[in-house]
C-alpha positions in Angstrom: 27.6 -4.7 -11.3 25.2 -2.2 -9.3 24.1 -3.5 -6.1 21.3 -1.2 -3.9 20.5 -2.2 -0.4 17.3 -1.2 0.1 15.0 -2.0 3.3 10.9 -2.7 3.3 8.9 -3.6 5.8 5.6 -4.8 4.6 3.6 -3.6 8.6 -0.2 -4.3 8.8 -0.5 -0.7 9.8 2.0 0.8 7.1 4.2 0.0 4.6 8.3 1.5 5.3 11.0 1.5 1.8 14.2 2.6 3.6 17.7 3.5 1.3 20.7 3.9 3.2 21.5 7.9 3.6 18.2 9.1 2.5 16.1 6.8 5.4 12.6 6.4 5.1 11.3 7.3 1.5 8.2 5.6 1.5 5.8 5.6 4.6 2.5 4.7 3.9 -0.7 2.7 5.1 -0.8 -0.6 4.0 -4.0 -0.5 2.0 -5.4 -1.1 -1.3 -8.3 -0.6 -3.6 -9.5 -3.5 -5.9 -12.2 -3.4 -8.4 -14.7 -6.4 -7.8 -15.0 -6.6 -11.2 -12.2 -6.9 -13.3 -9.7 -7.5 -10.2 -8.0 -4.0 -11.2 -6.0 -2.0 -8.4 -7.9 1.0 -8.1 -5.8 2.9 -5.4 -2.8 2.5 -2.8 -1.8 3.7 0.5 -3.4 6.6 1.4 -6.1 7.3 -1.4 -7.0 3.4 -0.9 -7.2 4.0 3.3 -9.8 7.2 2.4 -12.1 4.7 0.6 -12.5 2.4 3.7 -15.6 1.4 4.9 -16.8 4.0 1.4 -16.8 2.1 -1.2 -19.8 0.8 -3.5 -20.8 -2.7 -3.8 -17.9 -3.1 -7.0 -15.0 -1.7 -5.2 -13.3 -3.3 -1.8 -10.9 -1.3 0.1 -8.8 -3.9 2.7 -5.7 -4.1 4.8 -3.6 -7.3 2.8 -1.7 -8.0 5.6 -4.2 -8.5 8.5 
C-alpha cells in the first residue's frame, strides 16, 4: 500500500499544500469565484482574488473561510 503524507492548511488569507522534501507546492489566496446562477466555480485562488469587489451582479467572488 502507498501512503503520502501530505500537509494543508486551509488560512483565511491563503491556502498552503505542503509534501515532505519538496515543501510548499501550493500557496495561494483562499478565494473563489461562483456563478450566481447555476452555482458553477468560475475561478480559484488568484484569478478568483482579481475578480473581488469586480464582478457583475451573476458572479460573487468571496473569502470561504472568513
Amino acid at each position: 500500500m502507498f501512503i503520502k503524507k501530505i500537509g494543508i492548511d486551509l488560512g483565511t488569507a491563503t491556502t498552503l499544500v505542503y509534501l515532505p522534501k519538496k515543501g510548499v507546492v501550493v500557496n495561494e489566496p483562499t478565494v473563489v469565484a461562483i456563478s450566481i446562477e447555476d452555482n458553477r466555480i468560475l475561478a480559484v485562488g488568484s484569478q478568483a482574488k482579481e475578480m473581488l469587489g469586480r464582478t457583475p451582479e451573476t458572479i460573487i467572488a468571496l473569502r470561504p473561510m472568513k
